[in-house]
C-alpha positions as CSV (number, residue, x, y, z in Angstrom):
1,X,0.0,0.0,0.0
2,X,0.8,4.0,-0.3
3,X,4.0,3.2,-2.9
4,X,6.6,5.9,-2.5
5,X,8.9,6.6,-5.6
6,X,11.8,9.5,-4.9
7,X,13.2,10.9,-7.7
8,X,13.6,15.1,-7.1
9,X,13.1,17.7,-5.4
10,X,9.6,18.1,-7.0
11,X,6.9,15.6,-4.9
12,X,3.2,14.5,-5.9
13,X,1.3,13.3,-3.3
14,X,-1.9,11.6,-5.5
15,X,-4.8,9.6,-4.4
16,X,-7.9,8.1,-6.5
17,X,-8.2,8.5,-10.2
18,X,-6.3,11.4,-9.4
19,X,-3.0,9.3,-9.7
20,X,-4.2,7.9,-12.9
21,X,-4.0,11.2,-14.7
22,X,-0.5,11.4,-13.1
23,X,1.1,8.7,-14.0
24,X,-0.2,9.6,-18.1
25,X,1.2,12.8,-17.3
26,X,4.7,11.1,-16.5
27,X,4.6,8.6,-19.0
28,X,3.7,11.4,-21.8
29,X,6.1,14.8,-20.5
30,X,8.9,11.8,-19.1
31,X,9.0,13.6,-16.3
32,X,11.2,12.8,-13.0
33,X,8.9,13.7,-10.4
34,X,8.7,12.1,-6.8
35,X,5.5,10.7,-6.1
36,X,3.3,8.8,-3.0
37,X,0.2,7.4,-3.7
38,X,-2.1,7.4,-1.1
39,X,-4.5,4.0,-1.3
40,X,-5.6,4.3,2.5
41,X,-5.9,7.7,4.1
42,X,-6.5,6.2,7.4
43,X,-4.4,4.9,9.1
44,X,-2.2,7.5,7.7
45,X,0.9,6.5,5.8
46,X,2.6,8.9,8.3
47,X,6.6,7.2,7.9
48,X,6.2,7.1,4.1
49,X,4.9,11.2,3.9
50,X,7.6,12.1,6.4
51,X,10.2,11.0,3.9
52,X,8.6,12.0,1.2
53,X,8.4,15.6,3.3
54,X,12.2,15.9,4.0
55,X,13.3,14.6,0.3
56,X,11.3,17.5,-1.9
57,X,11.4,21.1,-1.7
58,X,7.7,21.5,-2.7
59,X,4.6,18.9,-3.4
60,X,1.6,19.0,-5.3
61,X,-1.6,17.2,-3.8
62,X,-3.8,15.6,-6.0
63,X,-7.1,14.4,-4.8
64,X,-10.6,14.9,-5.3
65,X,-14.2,16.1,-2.7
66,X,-12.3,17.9,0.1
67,X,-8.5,18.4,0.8
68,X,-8.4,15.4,3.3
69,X,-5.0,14.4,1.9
70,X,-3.6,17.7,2.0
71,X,-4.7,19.0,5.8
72,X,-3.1,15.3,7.1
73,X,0.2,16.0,5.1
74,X,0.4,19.7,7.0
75,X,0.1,18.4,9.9
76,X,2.9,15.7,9.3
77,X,5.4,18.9,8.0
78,X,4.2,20.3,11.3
79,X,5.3,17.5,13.5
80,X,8.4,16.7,11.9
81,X,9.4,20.5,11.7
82,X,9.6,21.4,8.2
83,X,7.7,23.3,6.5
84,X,7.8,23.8,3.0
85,X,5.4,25.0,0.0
86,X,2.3,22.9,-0.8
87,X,-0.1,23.6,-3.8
88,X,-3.6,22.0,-3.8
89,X,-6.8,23.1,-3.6
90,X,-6.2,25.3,-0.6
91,X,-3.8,27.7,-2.2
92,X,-6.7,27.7,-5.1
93,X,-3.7,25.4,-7.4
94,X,-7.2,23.2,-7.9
95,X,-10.5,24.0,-7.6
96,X,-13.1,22.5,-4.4
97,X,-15.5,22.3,-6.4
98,X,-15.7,19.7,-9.4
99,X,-13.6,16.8,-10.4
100,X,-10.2,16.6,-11.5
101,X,-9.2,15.4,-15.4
102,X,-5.7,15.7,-17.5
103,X,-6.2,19.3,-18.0
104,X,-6.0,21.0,-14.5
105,X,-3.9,18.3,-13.0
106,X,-1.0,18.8,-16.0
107,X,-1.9,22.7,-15.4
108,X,-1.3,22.3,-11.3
109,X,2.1,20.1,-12.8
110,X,3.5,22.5,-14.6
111,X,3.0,24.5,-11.7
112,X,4.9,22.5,-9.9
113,X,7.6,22.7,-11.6
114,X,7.4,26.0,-13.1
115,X,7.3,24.3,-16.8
116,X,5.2,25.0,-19.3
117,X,3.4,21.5,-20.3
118,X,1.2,21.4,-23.0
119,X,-0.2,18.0,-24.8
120,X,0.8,18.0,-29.1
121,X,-2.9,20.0,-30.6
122,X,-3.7,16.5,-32.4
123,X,-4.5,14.4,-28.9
124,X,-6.0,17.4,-27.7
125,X,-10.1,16.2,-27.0
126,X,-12.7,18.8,-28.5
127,X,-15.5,18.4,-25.4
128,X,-18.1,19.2,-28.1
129,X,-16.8,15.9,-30.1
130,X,-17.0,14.3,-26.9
131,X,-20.6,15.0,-26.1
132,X,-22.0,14.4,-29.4
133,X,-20.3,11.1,-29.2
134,X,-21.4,10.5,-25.9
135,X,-24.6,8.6,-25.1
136,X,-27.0,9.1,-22.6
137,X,-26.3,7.7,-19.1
138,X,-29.3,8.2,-17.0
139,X,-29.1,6.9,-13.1
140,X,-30.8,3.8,-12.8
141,X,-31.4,0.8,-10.3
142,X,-28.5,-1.7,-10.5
143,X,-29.6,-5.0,-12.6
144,X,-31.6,-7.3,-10.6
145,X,-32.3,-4.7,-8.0
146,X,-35.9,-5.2,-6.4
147,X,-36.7,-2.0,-5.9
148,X,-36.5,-1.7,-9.8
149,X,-40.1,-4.7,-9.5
150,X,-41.3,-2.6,-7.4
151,X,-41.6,0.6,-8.6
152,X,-42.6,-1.4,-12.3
153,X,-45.2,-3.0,-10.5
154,X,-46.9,-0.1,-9.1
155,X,-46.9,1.8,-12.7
156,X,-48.8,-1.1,-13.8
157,X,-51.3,-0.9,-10.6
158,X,-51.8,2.7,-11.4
159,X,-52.8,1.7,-14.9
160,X,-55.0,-1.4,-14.3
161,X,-57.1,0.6,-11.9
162,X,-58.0,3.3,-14.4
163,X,-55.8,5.8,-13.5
164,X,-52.6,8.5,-14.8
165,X,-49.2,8.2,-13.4
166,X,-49.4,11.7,-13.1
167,X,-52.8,11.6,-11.2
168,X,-51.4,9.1,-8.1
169,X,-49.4,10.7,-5.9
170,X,-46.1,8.4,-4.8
171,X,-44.2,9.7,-2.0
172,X,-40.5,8.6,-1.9
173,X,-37.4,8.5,0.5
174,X,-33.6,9.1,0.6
175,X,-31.7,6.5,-0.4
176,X,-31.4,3.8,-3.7
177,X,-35.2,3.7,-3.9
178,X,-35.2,7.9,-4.3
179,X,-33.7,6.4,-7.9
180,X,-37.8,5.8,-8.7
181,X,-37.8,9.2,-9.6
182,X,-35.8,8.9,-12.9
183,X,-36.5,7.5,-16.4
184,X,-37.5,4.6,-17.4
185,X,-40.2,4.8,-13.9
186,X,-40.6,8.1,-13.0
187,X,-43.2,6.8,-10.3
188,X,-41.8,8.9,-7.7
189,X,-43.4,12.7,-6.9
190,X,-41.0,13.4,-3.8
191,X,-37.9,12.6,-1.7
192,X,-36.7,14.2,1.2
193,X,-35.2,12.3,4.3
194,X,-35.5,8.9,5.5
195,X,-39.1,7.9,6.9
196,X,-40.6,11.2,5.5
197,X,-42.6,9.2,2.6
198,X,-44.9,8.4,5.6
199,X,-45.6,11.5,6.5
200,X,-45.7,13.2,3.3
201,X,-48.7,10.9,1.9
202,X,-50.8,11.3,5.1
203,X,-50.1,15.0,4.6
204,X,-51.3,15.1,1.4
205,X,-54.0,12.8,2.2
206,X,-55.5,15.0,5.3
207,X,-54.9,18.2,2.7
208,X,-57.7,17.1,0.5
209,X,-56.0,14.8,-2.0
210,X,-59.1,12.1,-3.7
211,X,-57.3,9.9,-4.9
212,X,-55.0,7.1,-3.4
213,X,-52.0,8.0,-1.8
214,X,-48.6,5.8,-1.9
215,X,-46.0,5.9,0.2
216,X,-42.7,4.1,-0.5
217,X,-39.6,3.2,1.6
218,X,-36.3,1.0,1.6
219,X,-35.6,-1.7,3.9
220,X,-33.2,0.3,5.6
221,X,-35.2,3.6,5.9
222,X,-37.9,1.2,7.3
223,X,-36.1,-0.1,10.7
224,X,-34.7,3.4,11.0
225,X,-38.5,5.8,10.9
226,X,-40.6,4.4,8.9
227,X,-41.5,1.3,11.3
């Protein structure tokens, strides 16, 4: 686990798909770069970022969601008493928000290293290629999941007893079975927090509405409200 590899002054600290674009990066610029990959972020690797720490002169943190990676490697420079520069998302190098790809990780790279890197113009992607290539990937129940029959079943309920989907109010919770309210089913009208499907249809019930009233709820959301 956590491989260490120290080759300059110049460290990567990379975790996730994060170390993927990395190691293309690499492979593509031939760069000599030190790097740690972090497979486990607890327990911390804390020998293996130490080293890494008092080999390089400054490191890069690569990683996606919050800078988890990066506040536990400050805190290792802080107990071993050195301190030097760290880009990430803290310093804005990457952004908090989104999800890292080739382009701003060989951008924070270059960075780094204070190198200009730029992929040749003919592997460059056009994103409008890309989407037109691209086909649609909806979320969806995973295959053979039974809340997929469920939600199925009702539709056809709905339909056998002379009704619109549109006219029969399903109530839904958090969870996999909020996933009703997408295409191919759309049988789901709400989803809030766990047990509130309960609530929600006797609310709507009490408020007037004439005609039936469903309320639907996983297993788990079940034993935790809904029971």
């Amino acid at each position: 686990l956590n491989p260490l590899n120290i080759r300059s002054n110049f460290g990567v600290i990379a975790s996730g798909v994060s170390w993927t674009y990395l190691q293309e990066i690499i492979n593509y610029f031939n760069l000599d770069l030190s790097t740690l990959k972090i497979d486990s972020e607890n327990p911390w690797p804390e020998a293996k970022v130490s080293k890494m720490v008092q080999n390089v002169d400054r490191i890069l943190v690569l990683e996606e969601q919050e800078p988890i990676v990066e506040t536990m490697l400050k805190k290792t420079m802080v107990n071993i008493k050195r301190l030097i520069p760290v880009l990430g998302k803290e310093d804005g190098t990457l952004s908090r928000v989104g999800e890292n790809n080739t382009e701003n990780v060989v951008s924070a790279v270059s960075k780094l290293i204070d190198r200009k890197l730029e992929f040749e113009k003919n592997i460059q992607l056009d994103r409008n290629e890309v989407k037109l290539c691209k086909s649609e990937s909806n979320l969806t129940f995973c295959p053979g999941c039974p809340h997929r029959a469920t939600y199925y079943i009702i539709n056809k309920a709905i339909k056998k007893l002379g009704f619109k989907q549109d006219e029969i109010i399903v109530t839904g919770d958090i969870g996999c079975t909020s996933l009703g309210v997408y295409k191919p089913l759309e049988t789901l009208w709400t989803e809030v927090t766990m047990g509130a499907s309960i609530g929600l249809a006797h609310g709507f019930k009490i408020s007037g509405a004439t005609k039936p009233v469903i309320a639907t709820l996983g297993d788990s959301t079940f034993f935790h409200s809904g029971i």
